[in-house]
Steps between C-alpha positions, in 0.01 A plus 500: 500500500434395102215793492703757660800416257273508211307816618865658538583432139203625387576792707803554324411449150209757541808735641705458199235553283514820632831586567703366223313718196494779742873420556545498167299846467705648755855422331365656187422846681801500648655476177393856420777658730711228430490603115542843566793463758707236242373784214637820602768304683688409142558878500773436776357843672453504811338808543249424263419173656492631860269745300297165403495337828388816671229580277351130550522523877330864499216325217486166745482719803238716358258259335556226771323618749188458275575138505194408680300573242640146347474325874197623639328395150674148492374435877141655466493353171563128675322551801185573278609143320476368843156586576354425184462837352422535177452847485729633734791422243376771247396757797873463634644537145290795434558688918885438422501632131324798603766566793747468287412756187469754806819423621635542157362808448649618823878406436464709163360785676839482798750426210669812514546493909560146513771517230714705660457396836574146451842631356564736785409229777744268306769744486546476133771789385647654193469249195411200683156724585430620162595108344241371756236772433498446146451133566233551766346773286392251246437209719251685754217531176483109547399531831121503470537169268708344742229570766209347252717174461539478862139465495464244214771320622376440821115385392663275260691321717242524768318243281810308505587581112856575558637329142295794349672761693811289436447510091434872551836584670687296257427662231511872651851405585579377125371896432716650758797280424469606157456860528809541766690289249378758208464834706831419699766331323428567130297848487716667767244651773699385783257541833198669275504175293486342828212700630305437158527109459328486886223736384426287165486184671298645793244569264532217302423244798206758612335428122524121519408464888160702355464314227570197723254584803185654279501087319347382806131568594535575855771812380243631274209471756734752739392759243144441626569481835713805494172675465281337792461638830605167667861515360583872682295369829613644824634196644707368211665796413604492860638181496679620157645768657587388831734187296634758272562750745708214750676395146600812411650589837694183492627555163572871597723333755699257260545770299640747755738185557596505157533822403734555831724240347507673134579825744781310658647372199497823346699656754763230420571685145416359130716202497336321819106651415580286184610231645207457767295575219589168329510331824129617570396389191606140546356560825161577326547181251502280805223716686265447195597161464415386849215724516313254277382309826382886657248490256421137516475549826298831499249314312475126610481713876214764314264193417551268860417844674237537332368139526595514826732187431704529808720209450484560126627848590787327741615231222521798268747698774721212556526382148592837363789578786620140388472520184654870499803413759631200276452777136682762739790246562528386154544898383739530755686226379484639139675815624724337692625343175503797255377811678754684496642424173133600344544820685818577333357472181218721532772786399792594296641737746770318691471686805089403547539192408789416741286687788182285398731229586609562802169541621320190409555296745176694677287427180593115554343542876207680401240230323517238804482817786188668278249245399313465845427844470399493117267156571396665841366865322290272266356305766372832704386665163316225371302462850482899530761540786610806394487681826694268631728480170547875546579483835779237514623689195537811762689330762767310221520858373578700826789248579615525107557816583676455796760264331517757162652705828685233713685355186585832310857438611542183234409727271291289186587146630298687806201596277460175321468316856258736661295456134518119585445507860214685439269258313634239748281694753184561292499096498551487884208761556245303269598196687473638795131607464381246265310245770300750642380634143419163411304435828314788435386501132393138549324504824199380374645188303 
């Protein structure tokens, strides 16, 4: 009883080592659209900040669904850990860096379709179109940086240095904050100035992640193995590809999720996109926040898989949904207390600020219902269960939609708990499947 106390401590210190820096990380990215909604929101325009909150959830939509770059490099990146691979580190680094430049290139090359398509599927009209295509026609030339520091960002913290990434993010949002103070509120460029201060600090954090990554020796040696055959073999770009491809059909779904919310609250008219664009960024601050123990999770899970640990992996699943249930209740709690009074003060507009409001209570709900699902998607990424991911993901989706449909009637109190109910089923799915997946990977052990 004394060992399995002490082995669950132990268990839960290596957790937080994890999760609180990458906690800690994740608040300070979610700062960016937090600085940009409180920015353009001391305008007191609505239009302009519905311009704002569009533009991010067209930018978030569209780059997104690259996100596995960042996972699929954090769990291959671990799993190599696991099995005592020394080189495997700088092979991954160099397969996902490569992937990543072409991917780049390709968004540059579909800018002019994807622009105005992403408006038109939105339903963006009149000035609050041309306000968000100015903003998203700066933003978008930040997109192949954000893609590279998906990739550094994941390898770093698949070697558990997460305070690095967290010193990183800190000081790209002291650049951001900055320039939105500067471009925003004393120069005058309304949504452009918005739109420039995410650029600048996008490619500030890209710079100091290099600078960061190319210090240690197994970084550098992933310029030699970018050139050996054994790094582009058969089988491992297969296994690359098959993760990536089940991550970014998962993501395409959360996206298609989110982006039919943005549609929905769009259709409500400028005051109420504003207002669920304040909402959803408090959302994202708690999202971030609790997604610190997804990535401890993705990689704690990365190396016991690829020990082939299969209690280790086990103590890692229950410790993280513990850990992550009683962090879920304490945000809850938080924004219980002063949710809706921070949402009120995210603008000077009377009218948003008083619809934020009356909406909050489903932002209080939100952190307790979502953190399965958060600690869950870690779990299956970090022991590449992305099929499986993916399809759970499908089925939460198809009855998402279903309620988008059933509670139209309620009108945005009816979006907000289809949103919720939603990740409430991812969780159930995961759950649902989870003992088999673990029987399976670990038959041997």
């Amino acid at each position: 009883m004394q060992r399995s106390l002490k082995s669950a401590k132990s268990q839960a210190r290596l957790l937080w080592s994890i999760a609180f820096p990458a906690m800690l990380t994740n608040v300070a990215t979610a700062l960016f659209g937090l600085a940009d909604m409180w920015a353009i929101g001391r305008l007191g325009d609505a239009p302009a900040q519905g311009a704002v909150e569009l533009g991010a959830k067209y930018m978030m939509g569209l780059l997104n669904v690259f996100n596995f770059l960042r996972t699929s490099t954090v769990a291959l990146t671990a799993q190599g850990t696991g099995r005592g691979e020394a080189d495997g580190q700088a092979e991954t680094l160099a397969r996902a860096m490569v992937v990543a430049i072409g991917l780049g290139a390709l968004l540059l090359c579909l800018m002019p379709l994807l622009v105005p398509l992403g408006l038109d599927l939105l339903e963006a009209q009149g000035p609050l179109r041309e306000s968000a295509g100015s903003y998203i026609g700066i933003r978008y030339w930040a997109g192949p940086l954000w893609l590279g520091n998906c990739v550094l960002v994941g390898w770093l913290i698949g070697q558990r240095l997460v305070r690095h990434v967290l010193a990183v993010e800190i000081a790209a949002n002291v650049v951001h904050i900055a320039l939105d103070l500067l471009l925003v509120l004393v120069a005058g460029w309304g949504v452009t100035g918005v739109g420039t201060a995410t650029f600048s600090s996008e490619l500030f954090k890209f710079a100091v992640l290099a600078a960061l990554v190319l210090r240690r020796p197994k970084a550098r040696a992933a310029f030699v193995a970018a050139t050996r055959r054994a790094t582009w073999r058969r089988s491992e770009l297969a296994r690359l590809f098959a993760l990536n491809r089940d991550l970014f059909l998962r993501t395409l779904l959360l996206t298609a999720a989110l982006l039919a919310f943005a549609r929905s609250g769009a259709q409500a008219g400028p005051v109420t996109l504003a207002a669920n664009g304040i909402l959803f960024q408090l959302f994202m601050l708690a999202t971030l926040l609790l997604d610190g123990f997804e990535s401890a999770a993705q990689v704690l899970c990365g190396e016991a898989l690829g020990a082939q640990d299969r209690d280790r992996f086990r103590a890692t699943v229950r410790t993280a949904l513990l850990w992550g249930g009683v962090m879920g209740l304490a945000v809850t709690l938080a924004y219980a207390l002063g949710g809706a009074t921070l949402a009120a003060a995210f603008s000077t507009d009377p009218q948003v600020g008083a619809t934020a409001e009356a909406y909050a209570p489903w932002l209080i709900l939100l952190p307790l219902l979502g953190v399965s699902a958060y600690v869950l998607d870690g779990v299956f990424v970090g022991a590449g269960w992305t099929k499986a991911m993916m399809v759970t993901m499908l089925a939460a989706m198809a009855i998402y939609g279903l309620l988008l449909w059933l509670l139209h009637p309620f009108g945005n109190h009816g979006l907000w708990a289809a949103f919720t109910l939603f990740f409430v089923l991812r969780a159930i799915g995961q759950l649902a499947v989870l003992p088999r997946l673990v029987r399976r990977s670990f038959a041997a052990s």
